[in-house]
N, C-alpha and C positions, 0 to 999 in steps of 0.2 A: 931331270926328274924334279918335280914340285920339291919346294923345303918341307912343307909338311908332309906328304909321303914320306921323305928319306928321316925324318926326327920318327914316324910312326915305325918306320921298318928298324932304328936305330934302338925304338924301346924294347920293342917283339924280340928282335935277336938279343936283346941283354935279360932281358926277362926270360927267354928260352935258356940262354948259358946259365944264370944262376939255376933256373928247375933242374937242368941236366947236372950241374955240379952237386945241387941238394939230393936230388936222387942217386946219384951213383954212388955217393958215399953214406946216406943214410938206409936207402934202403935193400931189407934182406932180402924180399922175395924178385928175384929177377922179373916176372913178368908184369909188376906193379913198377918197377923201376923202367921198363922199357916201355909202358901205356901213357904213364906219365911224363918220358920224356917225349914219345911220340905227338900227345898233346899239346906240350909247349910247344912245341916247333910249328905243328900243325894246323891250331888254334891263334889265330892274331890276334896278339894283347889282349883274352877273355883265358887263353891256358893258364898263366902265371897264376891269375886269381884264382881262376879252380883248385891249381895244384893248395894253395894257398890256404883253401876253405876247406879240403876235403884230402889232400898227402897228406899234412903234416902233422905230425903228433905232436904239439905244442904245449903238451901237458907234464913229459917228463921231466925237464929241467925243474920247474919249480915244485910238483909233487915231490919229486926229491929231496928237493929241497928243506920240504918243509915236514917231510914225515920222518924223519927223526924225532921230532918233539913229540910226537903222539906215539911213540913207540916206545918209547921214555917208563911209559907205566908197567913195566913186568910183562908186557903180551910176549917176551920172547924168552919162555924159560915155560919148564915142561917136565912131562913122566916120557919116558921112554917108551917104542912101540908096545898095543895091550899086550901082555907078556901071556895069556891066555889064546891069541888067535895063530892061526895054521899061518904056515909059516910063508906064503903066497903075500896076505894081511900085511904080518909083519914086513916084509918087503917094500909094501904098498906105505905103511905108515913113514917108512924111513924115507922114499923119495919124499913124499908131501914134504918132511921135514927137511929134509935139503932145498925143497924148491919157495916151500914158502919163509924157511928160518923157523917156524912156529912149530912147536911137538903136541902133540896128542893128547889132549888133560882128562885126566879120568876126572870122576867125583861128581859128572853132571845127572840132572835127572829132564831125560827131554817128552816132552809129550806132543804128538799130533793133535793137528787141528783142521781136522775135513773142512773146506767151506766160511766162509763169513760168516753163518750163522752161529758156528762154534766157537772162531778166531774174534771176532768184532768183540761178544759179549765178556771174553775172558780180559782181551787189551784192555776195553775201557774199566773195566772193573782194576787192573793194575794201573790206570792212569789215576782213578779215583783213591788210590790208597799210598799214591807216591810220597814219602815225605821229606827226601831231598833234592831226586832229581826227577826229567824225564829228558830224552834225546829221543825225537822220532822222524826219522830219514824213510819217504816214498817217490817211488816214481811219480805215480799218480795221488792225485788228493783233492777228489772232486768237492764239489758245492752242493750236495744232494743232502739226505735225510740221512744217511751213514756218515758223510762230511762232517755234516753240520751236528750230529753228537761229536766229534772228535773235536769238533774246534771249541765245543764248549766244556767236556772234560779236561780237555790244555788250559782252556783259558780260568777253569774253577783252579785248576792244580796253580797257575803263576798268580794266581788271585789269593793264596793260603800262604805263598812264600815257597813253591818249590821251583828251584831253577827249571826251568825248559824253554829246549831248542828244537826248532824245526826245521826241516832242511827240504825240500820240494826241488825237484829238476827242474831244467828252467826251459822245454822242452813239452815233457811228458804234464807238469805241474799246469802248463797254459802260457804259449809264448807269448798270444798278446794279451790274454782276458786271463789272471789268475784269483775268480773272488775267492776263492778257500783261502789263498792267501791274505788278498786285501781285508777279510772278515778276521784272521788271526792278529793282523797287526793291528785292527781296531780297537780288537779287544786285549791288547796291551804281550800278547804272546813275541815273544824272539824268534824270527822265522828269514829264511832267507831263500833264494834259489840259485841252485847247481847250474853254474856256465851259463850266465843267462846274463846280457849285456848291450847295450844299443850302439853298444861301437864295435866295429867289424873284426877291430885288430884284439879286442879283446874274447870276442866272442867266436867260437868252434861250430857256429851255425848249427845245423844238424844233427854234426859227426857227432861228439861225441857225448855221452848222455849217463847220467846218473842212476842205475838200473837197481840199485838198493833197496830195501824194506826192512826196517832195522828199527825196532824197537826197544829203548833200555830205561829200565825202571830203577833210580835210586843206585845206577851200573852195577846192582846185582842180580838182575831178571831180565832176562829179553826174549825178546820174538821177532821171528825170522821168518822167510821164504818166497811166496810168489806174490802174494796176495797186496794189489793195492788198495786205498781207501773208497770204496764205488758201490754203491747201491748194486751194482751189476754182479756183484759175489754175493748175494743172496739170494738163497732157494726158493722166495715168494718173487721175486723181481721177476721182470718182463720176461716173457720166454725165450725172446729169440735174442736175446742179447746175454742171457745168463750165463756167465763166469763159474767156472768149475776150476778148485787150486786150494792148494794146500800152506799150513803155516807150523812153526812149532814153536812154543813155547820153552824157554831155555831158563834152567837154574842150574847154578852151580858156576864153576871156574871159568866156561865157554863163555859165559856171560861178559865178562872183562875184555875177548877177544872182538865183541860186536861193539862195546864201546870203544876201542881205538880204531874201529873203522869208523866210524861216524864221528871220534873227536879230528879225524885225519881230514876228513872230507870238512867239517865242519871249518876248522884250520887252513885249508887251504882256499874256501868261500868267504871268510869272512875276516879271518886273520884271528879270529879271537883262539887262546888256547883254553880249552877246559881243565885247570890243574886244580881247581879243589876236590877237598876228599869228597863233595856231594858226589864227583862223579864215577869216583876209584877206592869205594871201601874194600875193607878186607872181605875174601869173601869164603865161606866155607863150602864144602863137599853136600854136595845136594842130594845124590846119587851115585850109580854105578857104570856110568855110560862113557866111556871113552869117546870122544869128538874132537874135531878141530876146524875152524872158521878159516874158509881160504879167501882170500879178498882175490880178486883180477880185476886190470883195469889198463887202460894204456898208456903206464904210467911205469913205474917200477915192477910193479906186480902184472906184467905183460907176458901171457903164457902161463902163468903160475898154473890157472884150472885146466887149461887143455894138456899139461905136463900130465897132472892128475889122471885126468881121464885116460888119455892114453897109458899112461902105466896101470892102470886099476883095468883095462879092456884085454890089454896084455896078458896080465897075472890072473885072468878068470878060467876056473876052470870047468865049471860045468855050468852057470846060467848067468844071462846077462837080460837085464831087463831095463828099459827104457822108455818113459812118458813126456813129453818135449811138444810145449804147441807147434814150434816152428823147428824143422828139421833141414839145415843144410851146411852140416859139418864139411873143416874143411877135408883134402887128401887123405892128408896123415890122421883124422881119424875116421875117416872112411876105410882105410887101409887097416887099422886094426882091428875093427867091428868085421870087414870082412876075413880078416886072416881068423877073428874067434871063430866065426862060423862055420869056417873053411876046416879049422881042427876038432868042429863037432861041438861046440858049448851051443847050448839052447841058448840062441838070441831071438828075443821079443822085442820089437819097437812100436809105440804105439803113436800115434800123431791124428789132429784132429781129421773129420772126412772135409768139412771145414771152419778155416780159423777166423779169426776179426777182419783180416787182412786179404781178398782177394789176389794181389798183387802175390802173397806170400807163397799160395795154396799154388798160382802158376807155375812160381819158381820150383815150388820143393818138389811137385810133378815132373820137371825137368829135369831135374837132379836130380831123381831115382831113374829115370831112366839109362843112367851110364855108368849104374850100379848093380848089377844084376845077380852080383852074391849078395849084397843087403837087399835089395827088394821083397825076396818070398820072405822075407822074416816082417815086414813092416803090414801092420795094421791098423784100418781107418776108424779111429772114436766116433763114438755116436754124440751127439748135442746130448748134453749143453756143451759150450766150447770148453776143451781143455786149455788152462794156462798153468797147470800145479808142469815142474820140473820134476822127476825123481829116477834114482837110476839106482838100482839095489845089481850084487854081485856076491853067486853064489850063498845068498840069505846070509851072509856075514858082515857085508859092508854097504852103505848106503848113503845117497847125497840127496840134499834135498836143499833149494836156495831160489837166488831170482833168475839165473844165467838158462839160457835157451841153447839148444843146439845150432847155434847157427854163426857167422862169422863176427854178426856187431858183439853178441855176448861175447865172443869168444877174446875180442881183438880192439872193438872201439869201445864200449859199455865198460863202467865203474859198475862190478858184482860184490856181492856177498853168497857164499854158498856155504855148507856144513855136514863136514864128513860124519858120517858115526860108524862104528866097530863093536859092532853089539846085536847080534842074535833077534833081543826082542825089539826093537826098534825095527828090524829089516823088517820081521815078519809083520809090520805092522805096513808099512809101506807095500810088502808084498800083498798083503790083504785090499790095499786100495787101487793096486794094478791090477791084481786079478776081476775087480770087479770091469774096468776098464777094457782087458783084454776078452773078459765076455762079451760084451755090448758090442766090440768091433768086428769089421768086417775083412773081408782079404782086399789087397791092395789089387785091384783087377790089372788085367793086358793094358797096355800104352804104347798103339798101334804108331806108329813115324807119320805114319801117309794120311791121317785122319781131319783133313781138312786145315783149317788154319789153327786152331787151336796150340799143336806142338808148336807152332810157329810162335803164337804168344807166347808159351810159354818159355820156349828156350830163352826165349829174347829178355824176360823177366827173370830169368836166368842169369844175366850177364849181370843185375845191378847187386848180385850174391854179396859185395863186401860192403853193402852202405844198406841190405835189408834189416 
């Protein structure tokens, strides 16, 4: 046998044994463990790199590392479950606190914000009045006429003397063309982007992505939820691209909980810590809204919101209601959703007729087909596309943030999300489903035999842990 043959089959086979060592002891889910060894073995010398670019969670070791320091500020101390809610609630508060370490802080006062047209004018008007800090972390953060206010509200505020940082995915933000960036840094703003690198070994290519919207004002005001920086979240915008999504506006003690995810994230991109008091004043009782900020990410906080939710789908006992662009959770909570339904709670799912994403709409088509106690419950939104997240339970508890039903939020994606335990909050989100669940239609038959179609789609199907 040639010498270079037997050096290529010498690499293959040592690059297979390390993926197969890597995998049998890092990973939990056996069928992920056995695809990937399957690969290396089967793949010459291109398995290694894949396992490489797309196994490995390469983000634990030093997330951990370094979130301590951002943790540092008071986020882990707290009121006790709301000592007002049925006692299902209270059940639900005390997992959270177990899973995420964080308790429940009353004293917020939260408000929705239907749409850009509500959310845009309220932010920029708290950018314009900041007077020590501002930290604003999006997925997205285009170069358009909504941009381009945000980059010059930043850019007056670091022009007056107030600290601000910006943080863009490195991704979602523009992996080769980012001007929203390049125009922030012109104009003298602090700005950086999430996982974003020209060397391979440093960069998580695709995997894994910054999925946050995390606005914090002076770190006693923020805003939260789906909504990125885009012309396309306004009601006069183009039609067929129009963005439909929800934000909320946060005051009180919650507030402190959005700035150590963004000083964490911050921290760990750029190394710098945020420890002056611009970022961590005292902060007083706003309101009367019980909430708690669950960070997840594939990092320490791996599972924290699907914990959640499965406990919260569990403990429901008469309604469950559900608005998610992209729908394709994994087993275990497909298995919940359907054991609710199975015991009789009113589940509502709403998901768009379709989303941005073609590719998406095939999959989550496929993956209702081999569910067929959640199916009669699932209904198709009308346009404009839905991107708002929210999941009310029982009109007592409520989530609203950036994580999507589906395996990247669940599993690859750095989230922000924000429980509330409060009556008037639910029925407010209830009021934005129900309009929702008007407009939609039933999810019709999806016949097996109907040409090639199931065939795409199952097949769009399979790329479930990287959609």
């Amino acid at each position: 046998m040639p010498p270079l043959i037997l050096l290529a089959l010498a690499i293959h086979v040592g690059i297979a044994i390390a993926v197969t060592r890597h995998a049998l002891l890092r990973k939990a889910d056996v069928r992920a463990a056995l695809g990937w060894i399957a690969v290396a073995w089967l793949s010459a010398i291109i398995g290694g790199p894949l396992y490489f670019a797309f196994g490995i969670n390469r983000i634990n070791r030093r997330a951990g590392r370094l979130s301590a320091q951002a943790e540092t500020r008071g986020v882990r101390f707290g009121d006790a479950a709301p000592p007002d809610a049925p006692p299902p609630l209270q059940a639900l508060a005390r997992v959270g606190q177990r899973v995420t370490g964080v308790a429940v802080r009353q004293g917020n006062a939260i408000a929705i914000l239907h749409g850009g047209d509500r959310a845009y004018p309220a932010m920029l008007e708290a950018i314009g009045g900041a007077q020590h800090s501002v930290a604003l972390a999006s997925y997205i953060f285009r170069h358009d006429d909504v941009g381009r206010r945000f980059i010059a509200a930043l850019a007056a505020a670091q022009a007056r003397g107030v600290a601000v940082r910006v943080l863009v995915d490195g991704v979602g933000g523009g992996w080769l063309r980012a001007p929203a960036i390049r125009a922030l840094r012109r104009a003298g703003v602090p700005c950086a982007k999430f996982l974003h690198s020209w060397a391979p070994w440093r960069m998580p290519l695709l995997n894994l992505r910054n999925h946050k919207k995390l606005l914090i004002i002076d770190g006693e005001a923020g805003f939260t939820g789906g909504l990125n920086i885009g012309a396309e979240n306004l009601a006069h915008g183009e039609a067929r691209k129009r963005v439909d999504d929800v934000h909320l506006r946060i005051d009180g003690p919650l507030a402190r909980q959005l700035m150590a995810s963004f000083a964490q994230d911050w921290l760990f991109t750029t190394g710098e810590a945020l420890e002056d008091e611009a970022w961590w004043p005292e902060i007083a009782d706003a309101g009367a809204t019980p909430a708690r900020g669950i960070r997840s990410g594939p990092d320490g906080d791996l599972f924290n919101l699907e914990t959640v939710l499965g406990a919260a789908l569990t403990l429901a006992t008469r309604r469950i209601r559900i608005v998610t662009p992209y729908f394709l959770p994994d087993t275990r909570l497909e298995f919940a959703l359907a054991q609710a339904a199975l015991r009789g709670v009113d589940l509502q799912i709403v998901i768009p007729a379709r989303s941005d994403h073609r590719l998406m709409d095939w999959a989550m088509r496929a993956h209702l087909r081999f569910f067929p106690a959640i199916r009669p419950h699932v209904r198709l939104g009308a346009a404009p596309f839905n991107h708002a997240k929210l999941v009310t339970i029982d009109g007592a508890w409520c989530l609203i943030g950036s994580s999507n039903w589906d395996t990247r939020s669940l599993r690859l994606n750095f989230e922000f999300d924000v429980e509330c335990y409060d009556p008037r909050v639910c029925a407010e989100i209830d009021a934005l489903i129900d309009g929702k669940v008007a407009a939609a239609a039933a999810l019709s038959p999806m016949p097996v035999s109907a040409g090639l179609a199931p065939l795409r789609d199952a097949a769009a199907r399979l790329l479930l842990p990287y959609l």
